[in-house]
matplotlib code that plots the C-alpha trace (Angstrom):
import matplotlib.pyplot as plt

x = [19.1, 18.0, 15.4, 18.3, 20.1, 19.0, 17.7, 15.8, 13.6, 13.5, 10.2, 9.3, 5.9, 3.7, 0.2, -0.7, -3.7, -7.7, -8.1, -4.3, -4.2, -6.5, -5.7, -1.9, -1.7, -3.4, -1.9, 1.2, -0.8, -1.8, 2.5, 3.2, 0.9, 2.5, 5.9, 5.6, 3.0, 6.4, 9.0, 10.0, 11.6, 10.8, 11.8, 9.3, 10.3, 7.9, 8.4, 6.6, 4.3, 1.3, -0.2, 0.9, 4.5, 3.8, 2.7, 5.9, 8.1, 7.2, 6.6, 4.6, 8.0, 10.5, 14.1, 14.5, 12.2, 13.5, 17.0, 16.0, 13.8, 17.1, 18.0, 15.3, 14.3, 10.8, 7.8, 4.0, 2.9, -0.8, -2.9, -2.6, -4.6, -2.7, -5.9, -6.3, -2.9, -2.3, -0.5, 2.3, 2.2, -1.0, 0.1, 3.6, 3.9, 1.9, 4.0, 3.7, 5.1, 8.3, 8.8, 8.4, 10.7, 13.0, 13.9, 12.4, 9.8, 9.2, 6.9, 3.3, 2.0, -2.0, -3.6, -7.5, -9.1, -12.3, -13.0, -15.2, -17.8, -17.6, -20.0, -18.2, -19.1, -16.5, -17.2, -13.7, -11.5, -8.1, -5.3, -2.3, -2.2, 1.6, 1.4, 4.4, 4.8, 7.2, 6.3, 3.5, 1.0, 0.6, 2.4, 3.9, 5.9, 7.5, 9.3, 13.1, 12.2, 8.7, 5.3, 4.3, 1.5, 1.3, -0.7, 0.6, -2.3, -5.2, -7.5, -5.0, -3.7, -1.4, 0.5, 3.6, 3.4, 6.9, 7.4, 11.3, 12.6, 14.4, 11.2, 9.0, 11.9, 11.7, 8.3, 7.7, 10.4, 8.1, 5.2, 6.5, 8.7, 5.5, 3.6, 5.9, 4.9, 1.4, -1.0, 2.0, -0.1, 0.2, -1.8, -0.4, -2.5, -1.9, -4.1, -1.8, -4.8, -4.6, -1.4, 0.6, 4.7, 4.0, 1.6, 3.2, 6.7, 5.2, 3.9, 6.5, 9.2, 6.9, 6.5, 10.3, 10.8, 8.1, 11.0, 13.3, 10.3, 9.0, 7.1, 4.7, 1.8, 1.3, -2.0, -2.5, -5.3, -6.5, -7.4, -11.1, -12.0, -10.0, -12.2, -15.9, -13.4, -13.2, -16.9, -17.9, -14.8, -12.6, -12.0, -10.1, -6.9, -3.9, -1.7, -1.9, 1.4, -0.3, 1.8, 0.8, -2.6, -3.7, -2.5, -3.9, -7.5, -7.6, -6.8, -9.3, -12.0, -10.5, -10.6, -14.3, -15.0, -13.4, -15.2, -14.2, -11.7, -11.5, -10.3, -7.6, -3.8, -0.7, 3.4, 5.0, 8.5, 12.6, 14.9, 15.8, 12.6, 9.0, 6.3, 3.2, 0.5, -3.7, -4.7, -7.6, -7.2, -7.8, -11.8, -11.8, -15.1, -14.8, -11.6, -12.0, -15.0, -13.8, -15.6, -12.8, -11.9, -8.3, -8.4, -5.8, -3.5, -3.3, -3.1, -0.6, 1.6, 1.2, 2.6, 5.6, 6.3, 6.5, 9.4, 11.2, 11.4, 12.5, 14.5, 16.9, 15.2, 14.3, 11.3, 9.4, 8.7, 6.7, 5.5, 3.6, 2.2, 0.9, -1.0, -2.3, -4.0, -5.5, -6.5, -8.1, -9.9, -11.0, -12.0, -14.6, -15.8, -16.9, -19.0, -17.1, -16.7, -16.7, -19.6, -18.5, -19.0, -22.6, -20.6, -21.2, -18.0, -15.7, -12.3, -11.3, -13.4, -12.1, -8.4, -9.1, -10.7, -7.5, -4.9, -6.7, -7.2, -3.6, -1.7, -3.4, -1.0]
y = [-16.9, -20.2, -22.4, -25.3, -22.5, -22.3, -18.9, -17.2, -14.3, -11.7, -9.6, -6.8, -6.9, -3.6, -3.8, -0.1, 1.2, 0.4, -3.2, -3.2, -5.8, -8.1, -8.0, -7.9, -11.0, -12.6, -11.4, -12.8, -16.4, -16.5, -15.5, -17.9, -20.6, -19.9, -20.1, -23.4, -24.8, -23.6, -24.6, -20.9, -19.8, -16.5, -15.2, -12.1, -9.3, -7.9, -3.7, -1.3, 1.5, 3.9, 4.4, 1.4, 2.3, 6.3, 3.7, 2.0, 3.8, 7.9, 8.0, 6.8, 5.6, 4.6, 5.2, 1.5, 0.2, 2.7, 1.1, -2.3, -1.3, -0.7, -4.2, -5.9, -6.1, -5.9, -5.0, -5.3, -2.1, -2.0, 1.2, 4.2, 6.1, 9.4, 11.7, 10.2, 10.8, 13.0, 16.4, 17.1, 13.2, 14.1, 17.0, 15.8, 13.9, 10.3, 6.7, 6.1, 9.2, 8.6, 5.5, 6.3, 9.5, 7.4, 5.1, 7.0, 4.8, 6.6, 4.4, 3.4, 0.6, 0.5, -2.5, -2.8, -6.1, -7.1, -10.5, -13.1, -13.1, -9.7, -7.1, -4.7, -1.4, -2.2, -6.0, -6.5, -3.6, -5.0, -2.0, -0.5, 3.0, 4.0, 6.8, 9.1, 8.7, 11.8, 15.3, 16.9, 18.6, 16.4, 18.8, 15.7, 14.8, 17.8, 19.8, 18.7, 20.6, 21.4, 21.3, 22.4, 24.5, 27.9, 30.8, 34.2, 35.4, 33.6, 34.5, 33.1, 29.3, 28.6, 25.2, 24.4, 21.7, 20.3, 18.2, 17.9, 15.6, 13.4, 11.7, 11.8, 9.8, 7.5, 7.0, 7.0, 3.8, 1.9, 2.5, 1.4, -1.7, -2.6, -2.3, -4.3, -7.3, -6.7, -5.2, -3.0, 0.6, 3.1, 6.3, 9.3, 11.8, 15.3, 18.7, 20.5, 22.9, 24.9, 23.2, 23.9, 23.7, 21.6, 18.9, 19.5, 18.8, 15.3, 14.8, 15.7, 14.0, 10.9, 11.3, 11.2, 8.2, 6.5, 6.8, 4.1, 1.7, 1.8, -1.6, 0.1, 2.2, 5.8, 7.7, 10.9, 12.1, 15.2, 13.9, 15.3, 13.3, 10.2, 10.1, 10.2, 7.5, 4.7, 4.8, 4.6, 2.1, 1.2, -2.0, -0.4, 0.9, -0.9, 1.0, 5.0, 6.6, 9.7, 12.8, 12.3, 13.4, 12.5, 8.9, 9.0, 9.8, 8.0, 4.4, 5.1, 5.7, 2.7, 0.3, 1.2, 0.5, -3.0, -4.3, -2.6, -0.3, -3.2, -4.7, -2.7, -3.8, -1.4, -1.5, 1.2, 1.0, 2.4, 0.6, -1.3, -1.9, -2.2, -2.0, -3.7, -1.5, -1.5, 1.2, 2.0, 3.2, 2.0, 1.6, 2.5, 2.0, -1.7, -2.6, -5.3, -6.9, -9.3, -7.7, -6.2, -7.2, -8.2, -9.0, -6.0, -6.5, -10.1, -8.9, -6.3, -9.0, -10.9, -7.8, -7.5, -11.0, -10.9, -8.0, -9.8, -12.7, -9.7, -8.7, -11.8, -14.0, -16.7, -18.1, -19.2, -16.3, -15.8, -19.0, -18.1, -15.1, -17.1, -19.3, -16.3, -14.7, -18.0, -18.7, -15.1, -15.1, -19.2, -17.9, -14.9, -16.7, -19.5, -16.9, -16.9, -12.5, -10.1, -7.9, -5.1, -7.3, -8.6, -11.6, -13.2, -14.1, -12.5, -11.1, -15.1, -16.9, -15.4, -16.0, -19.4, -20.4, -18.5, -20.3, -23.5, -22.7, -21.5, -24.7, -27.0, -28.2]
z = [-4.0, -5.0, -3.3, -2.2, 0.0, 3.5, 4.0, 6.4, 5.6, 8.5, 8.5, 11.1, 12.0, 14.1, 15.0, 15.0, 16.2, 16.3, 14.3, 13.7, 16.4, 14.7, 11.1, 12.1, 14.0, 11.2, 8.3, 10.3, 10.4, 7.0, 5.9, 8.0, 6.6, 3.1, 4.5, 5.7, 2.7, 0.3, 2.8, 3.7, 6.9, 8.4, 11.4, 12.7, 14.4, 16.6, 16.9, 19.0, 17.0, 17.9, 20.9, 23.0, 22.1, 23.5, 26.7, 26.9, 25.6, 25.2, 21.3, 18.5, 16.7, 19.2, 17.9, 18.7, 16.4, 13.6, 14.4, 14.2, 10.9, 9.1, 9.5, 8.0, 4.4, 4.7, 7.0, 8.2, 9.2, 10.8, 10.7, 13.1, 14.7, 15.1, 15.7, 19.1, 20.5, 22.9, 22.0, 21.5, 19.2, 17.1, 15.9, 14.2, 11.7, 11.2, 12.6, 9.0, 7.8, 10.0, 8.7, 5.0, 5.2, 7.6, 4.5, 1.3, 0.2, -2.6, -4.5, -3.0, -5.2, -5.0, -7.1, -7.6, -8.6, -8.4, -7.1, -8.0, -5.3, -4.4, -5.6, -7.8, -9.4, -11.9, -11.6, -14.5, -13.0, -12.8, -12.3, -10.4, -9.1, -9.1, -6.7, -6.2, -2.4, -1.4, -2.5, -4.4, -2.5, 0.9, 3.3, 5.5, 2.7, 0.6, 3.2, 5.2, 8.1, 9.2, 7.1, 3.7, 5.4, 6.7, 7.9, 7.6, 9.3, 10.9, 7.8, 5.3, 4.7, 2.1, 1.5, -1.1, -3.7, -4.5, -7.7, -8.9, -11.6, -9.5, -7.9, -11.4, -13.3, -10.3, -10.2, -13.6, -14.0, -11.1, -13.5, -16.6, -15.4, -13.8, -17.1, -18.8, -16.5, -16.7, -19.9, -21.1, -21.1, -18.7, -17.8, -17.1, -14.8, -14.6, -14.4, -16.5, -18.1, -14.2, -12.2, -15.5, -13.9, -10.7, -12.6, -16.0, -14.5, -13.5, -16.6, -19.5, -17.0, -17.5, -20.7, -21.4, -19.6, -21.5, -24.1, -22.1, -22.6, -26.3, -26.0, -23.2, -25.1, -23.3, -22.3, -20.8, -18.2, -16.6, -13.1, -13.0, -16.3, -15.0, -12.1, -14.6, -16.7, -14.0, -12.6, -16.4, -17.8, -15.0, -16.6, -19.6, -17.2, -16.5, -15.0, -13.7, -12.6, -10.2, -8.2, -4.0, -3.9, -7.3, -6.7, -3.0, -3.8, -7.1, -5.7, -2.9, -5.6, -7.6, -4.2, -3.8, -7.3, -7.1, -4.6, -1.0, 0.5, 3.0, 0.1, -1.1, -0.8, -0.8, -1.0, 0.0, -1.4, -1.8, -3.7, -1.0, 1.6, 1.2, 3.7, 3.9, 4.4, 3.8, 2.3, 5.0, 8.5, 11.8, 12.1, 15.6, 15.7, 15.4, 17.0, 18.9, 17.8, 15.7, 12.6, 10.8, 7.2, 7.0, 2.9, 2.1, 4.8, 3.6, -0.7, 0.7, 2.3, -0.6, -2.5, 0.0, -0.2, -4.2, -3.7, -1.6, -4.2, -7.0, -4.1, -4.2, -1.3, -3.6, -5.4, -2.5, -1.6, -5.1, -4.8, -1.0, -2.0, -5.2, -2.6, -0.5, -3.3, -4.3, -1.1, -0.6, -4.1, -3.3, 0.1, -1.2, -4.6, -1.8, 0.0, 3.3, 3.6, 6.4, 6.7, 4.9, 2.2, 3.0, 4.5, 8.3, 8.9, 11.5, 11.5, 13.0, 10.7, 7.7, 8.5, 9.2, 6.3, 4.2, 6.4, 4.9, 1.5, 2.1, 3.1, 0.6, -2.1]

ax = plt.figure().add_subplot(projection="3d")
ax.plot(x, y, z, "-o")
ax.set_aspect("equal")
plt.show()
């Protein structure tokens, strides 16, 4: 797609739950202020998910918005608040879940930057957590029918890792194309001295397709020693290619070091759709007051907005999230920051001043 062809990019948007229907409508303000600074044309697609849409229409993930899900390229999916359903909803599996196994987004891309103007732990952090989004150990995610947990009897829990070589060569190959684009080194994490088949599957599959990309160099880590690695030297990691779990609590550890988990973007990913997704939940405890920090739901659309330009939906689409990052980083190095981040702006104030920063030339 080149930028002369008229083209409109159709993106599905869903609050969620909690501060979903703050940081949502202004992620959506913020796209939109790209779009038009770049001469992009987006149509959104507003879908029903969470607890409004067990209101309206008698489940979390109405079949409808699955449906119209499949049409669209792309999505902005707000957090969810699944513990405060009522049964039988909080006990299946997350709005997010369905939607991930619906279309096999496999890969959940998790970057952590620190920002200038942002108090950081690891003040020169600058890395991409490639987490295998499908299997592992997460018991939402490695079984076809039912969950990976189980009590034989009610003194005994047990739960089933799955790790096959189809989804490590897959992840592995999001890890090291993304490598090549950025530092060109990639970690591999593994706890292979206790987890020696399930972890050491993972592993050796990565480390064979580290073949396929000889320019990329190749490190190994036990994940208890990565963990002391980026408190101490976060700043020397480019990208880590992690199993479920793994990945899951290691980008959570790397968002906080950066800066804020308010902070932290995420792309959740198939070879055909990605979702937009923050990497934190739903704050319940401040929806609605205008206080919540949208940064990573406006990175992550930035993210979502870069595949769709890899995706064949042209170069404007690069060019937009180009601008919202710029805007974001010109927006915090400036001092204007939600309270999370010792900041006084609001939720409102803080879009406002990235929709500016956003539309200048």
């Amino acid at each position: 797609m080149t930028d002369s062809q008229v083209h409109t990019v159709r993106i599905g948007s869903m609050v969620g739950d909690g501060i979903g229907h703050e940081i949502v409508p202004a992620t959506v303000r913020v796209v939109d202020a790209a779009a038009q600074a770049e001469h992009l044309s987006i149509e959104w697609v507003e879908l029903a998910l969470g607890r409004d849409a067990i209101d309206a229409h008698g489940s979390p993930v109405p079949q409808s918005t699955l449906d119209e899900l499949a049409t669209l390229p792309a999505w902005i999916l707000g957090p969810h608040d699944s513990a405060s359903y009522p049964e039988p909803f909080r006990s299946q599996l997350t709005p997010g879940g369905v939607v991930r196994k619906t279309f096999d987004l496999f890969a959940n891309i998790r970057p952590a930057v620190a920002h200038p103007g942002v108090r950081a732990v690891s003040p020169n952090m600058d890395l991409v957590v490639v987490r295998e989004n499908t299997e592992g150990f997460y018991a939402d995610r490695n079984m076809h029918v039912g969950g990976g947990e189980f009590m034989p009897t009610p003194d005994v829990a047990l739960a089933v890792g799955v790790f096959t070589r189809t989804a490590c060569e897959r992840i592995a190959r999001e890890a090291f194309t993304l490598a090549r684009s950025r530092r060109k080194n990639v970690t591999i994490v593994h706890k292979t001295n206790v987890l020696s088949l399930t972890t050491g599957l993972f592993r050796d599959v990565c480390t064979s397709v580290a073949q396929e990309f000889p320019d990329v160099t190749v490190d190994q880590e036990h994940v208890d020693a990565l963990t002391a690695h980026l408190v101490r030297r976060g700043q020397d990691f480019d990208v880590i290619v992690a199993e479920n779990m793994f990945g899951d609590i290691l980008s959570d550890l790397a968002g906080e070091l950066s800066g804020s988990l308010g902070m932290a973007p995420s792309l959740n990913t198939s070879e055909a759709k990605a979702m937009a997704q923050a990497a934190h939940g739903s704050a319940p405890d401040i929806a609605g007051k205008n206080r919540a920090n949208p940064t990573a739901l406006f990175l992550s659309a930035a993210m979502m907005l870069d595949w769709l330009a890899v995706h064949g939906h042209g170069q404007k689409c690069a060019r937009a999230a180009l601008r919202i990052r710029h805007a974001v980083t010109g927006a915090l190095e400036s001092g204007v920051a939600t309270a999370d981040l010792g900041g006084r702006a609001s939720t409102s104030e803080f879009t406002e001043t990235v929709v500016a920063r956003t539309l200048r030339t």
